[in-house]
N, C-alpha and C positions, 0 to 999 in steps of 0.2 A: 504493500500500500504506500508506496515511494510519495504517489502524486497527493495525499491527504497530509494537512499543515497537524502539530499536533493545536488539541482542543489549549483554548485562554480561553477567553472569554467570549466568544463569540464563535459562529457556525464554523465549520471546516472550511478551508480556504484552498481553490484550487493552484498547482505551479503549475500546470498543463491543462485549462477549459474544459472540452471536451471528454477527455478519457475519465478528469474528476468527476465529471458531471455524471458518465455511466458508472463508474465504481463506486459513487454516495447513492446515486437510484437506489443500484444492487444491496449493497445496505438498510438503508432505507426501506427500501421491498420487504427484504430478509425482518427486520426490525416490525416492520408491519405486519407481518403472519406470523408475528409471535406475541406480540401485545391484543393481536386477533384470537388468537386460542386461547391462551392463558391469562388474559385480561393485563394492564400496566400492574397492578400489585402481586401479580401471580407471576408476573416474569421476571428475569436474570440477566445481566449481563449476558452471563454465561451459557444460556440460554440461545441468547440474540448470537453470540459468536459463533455456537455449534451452529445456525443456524446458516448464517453470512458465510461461515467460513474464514472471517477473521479470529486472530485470537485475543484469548480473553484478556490480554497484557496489551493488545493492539488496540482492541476496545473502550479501554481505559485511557490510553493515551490519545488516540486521535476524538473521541467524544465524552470522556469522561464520568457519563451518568446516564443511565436510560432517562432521566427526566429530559435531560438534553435532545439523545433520541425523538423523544414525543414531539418535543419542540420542533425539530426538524421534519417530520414529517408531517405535521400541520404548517409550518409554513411554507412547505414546497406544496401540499395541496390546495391551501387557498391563494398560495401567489399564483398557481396553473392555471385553475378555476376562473380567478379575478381577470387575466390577464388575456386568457380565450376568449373571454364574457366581451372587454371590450374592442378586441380583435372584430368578435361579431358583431357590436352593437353601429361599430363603425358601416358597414353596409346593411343597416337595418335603418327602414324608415318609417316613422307616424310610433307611437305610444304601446300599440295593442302589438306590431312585429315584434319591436323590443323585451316587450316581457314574453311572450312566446320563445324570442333566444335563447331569453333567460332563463325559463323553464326546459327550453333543451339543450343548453350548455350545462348546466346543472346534471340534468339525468345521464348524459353524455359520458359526463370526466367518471362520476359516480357507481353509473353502470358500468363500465371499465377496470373500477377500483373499489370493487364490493367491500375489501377487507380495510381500505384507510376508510369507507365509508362509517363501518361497521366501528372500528377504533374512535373517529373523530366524535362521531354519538355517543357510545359509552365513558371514553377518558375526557369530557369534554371541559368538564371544572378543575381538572387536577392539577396542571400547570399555573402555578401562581407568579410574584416577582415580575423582573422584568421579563421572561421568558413570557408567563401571564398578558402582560400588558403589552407584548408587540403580537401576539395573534390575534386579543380582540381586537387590535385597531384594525388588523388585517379585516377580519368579520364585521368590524363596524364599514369599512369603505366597501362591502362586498355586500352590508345590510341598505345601503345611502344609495350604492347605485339604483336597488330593487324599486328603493322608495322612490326615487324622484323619476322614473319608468311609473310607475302609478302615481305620483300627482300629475304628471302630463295627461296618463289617461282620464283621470277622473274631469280635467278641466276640458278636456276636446270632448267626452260625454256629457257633460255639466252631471254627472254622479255626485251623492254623497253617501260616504260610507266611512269607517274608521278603519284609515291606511296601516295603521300598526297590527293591528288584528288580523286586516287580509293579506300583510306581508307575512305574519310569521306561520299564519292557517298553511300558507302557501307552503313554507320550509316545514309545516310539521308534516302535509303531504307527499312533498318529495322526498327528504330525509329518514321517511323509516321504509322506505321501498326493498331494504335490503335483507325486509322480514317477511316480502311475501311475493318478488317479483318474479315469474316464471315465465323464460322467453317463448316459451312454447304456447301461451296463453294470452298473455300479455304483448308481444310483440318488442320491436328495438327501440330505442332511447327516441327514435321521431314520432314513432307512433304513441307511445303513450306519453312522449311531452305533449301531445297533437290531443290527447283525452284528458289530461291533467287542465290544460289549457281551457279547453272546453267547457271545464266543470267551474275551475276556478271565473271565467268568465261571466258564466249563464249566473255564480253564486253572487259576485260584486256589482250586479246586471239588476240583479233579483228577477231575473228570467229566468224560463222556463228552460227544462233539457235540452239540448239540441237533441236529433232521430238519431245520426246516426253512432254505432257503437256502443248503443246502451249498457251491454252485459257487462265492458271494460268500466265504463262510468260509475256503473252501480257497485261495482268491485271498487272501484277507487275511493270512491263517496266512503262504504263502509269503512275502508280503512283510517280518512283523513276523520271519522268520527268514533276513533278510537278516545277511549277514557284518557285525560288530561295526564293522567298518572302510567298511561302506559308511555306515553308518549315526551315525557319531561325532560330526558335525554339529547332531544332534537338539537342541533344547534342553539344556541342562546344568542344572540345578538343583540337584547336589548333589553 
């Protein structure tokens, strides 16, 4: 692991772009299918090494701490997230495109990455400090963009409705998809951000269902009206 700087005080630093860039993933990756099985308090350094391949004296020196770990895998998945979102938002035009991106940039990175999904929902409060405080603000500019996507809407509808509730309805919708998404049923991250869309629309609308794809709707519907308590995990944003 030549090209990984040892851990100070901040992320790992690459000497060579590229190569670090796949050999912190792989990391990374490895780090993540293990805080996914065995939860952040259930896991090990040593654990994460067998896992990567690194060793456990490697591990220590080039990251330190699996809190660090954590750290770094939630800010390589909301800086990817944030960063595709406004890649897309750039050739999206009028209100309602925009949050449709949103809701398939989202399902996108996430279907993709069932298990940082899976981790960034359960370990979502444990990181505190400054570690803490540079991912919410990640999640706060990744919560701002949502929002002002739906004040735009609501002013080109003249809607009113209360934007905080239907932003986070929205995340508690998409965010627990990796409890009961089955592509065989369900279909790919367009089609059912294309249902998710649908629902959340017809609900901030206070309209009626749209026809088609019922069966997916009504599946989706039940799950976004899961009890408060199963769902308390979701991202927090605010």
């Amino acid at each position: 692991m030549r090209n990984l700087q040892p851990n100070k005080s901040g992320p790992a630093a690459p000497a060579n772009g590229s190569r670090f860039e796949q050999q912190l993933g792989k990391i990374l990756e490895g780090a993540t299918a293990v805080f996914c099985e065995k939860g952040y308090e259930g896991a090990s350094m040593r654990d994460i090494a067998r896992q990567t391949g690194l060793s456990l004296a490697g591990m220590y020196h080039y990251f330190g701490s699996k809190e660090r770990l954590l750290y770094l895998i939630q800010k390589h998945s909301f800086s990817t997230i944030v960063d595709r979102l406004r890649s897309s938002l750039a050739h999206s035009s009028g209100a309602e495109e925009g949050i449709r991106a949103f809701i398939q940039n989202h399902l996108e990175y996430f279907l993709a990455h069932r298990q940082a999904m899976k981790v960034l929902s359960h370990e979502d409060e444990v990181l505190t400090g400054e570690y803490g405080g540079q991912i919410a603000q990640r999640k706060r500019e990744y919560y701002h963009l949502c929002r002002e996507l739906l004040n735009r809407y609501k002013k080109e509808k003249g809607l009113q409705f209360d934007s905080r509730m239907a932003i986070l309805s929205l995340f508690g919708m998409m965010n627990w998809i990796y409890t009961w998404y089955n592509p065989r049923l369900d279909g790919d991250a367009e089609r059912l951000a294309a249902e998710m869309g649908n629902l959340f629309f017809c609900g901030i609308a206070g309209g009626t269902a749209l026809h088609s794809g019922d069966s997916h709707r009504k599946r989706a519907n039940r799950i976004a009206q899961q009890p408060s308590a199963a769902r308390r995990r979701s991202f927090s944003f605010a």
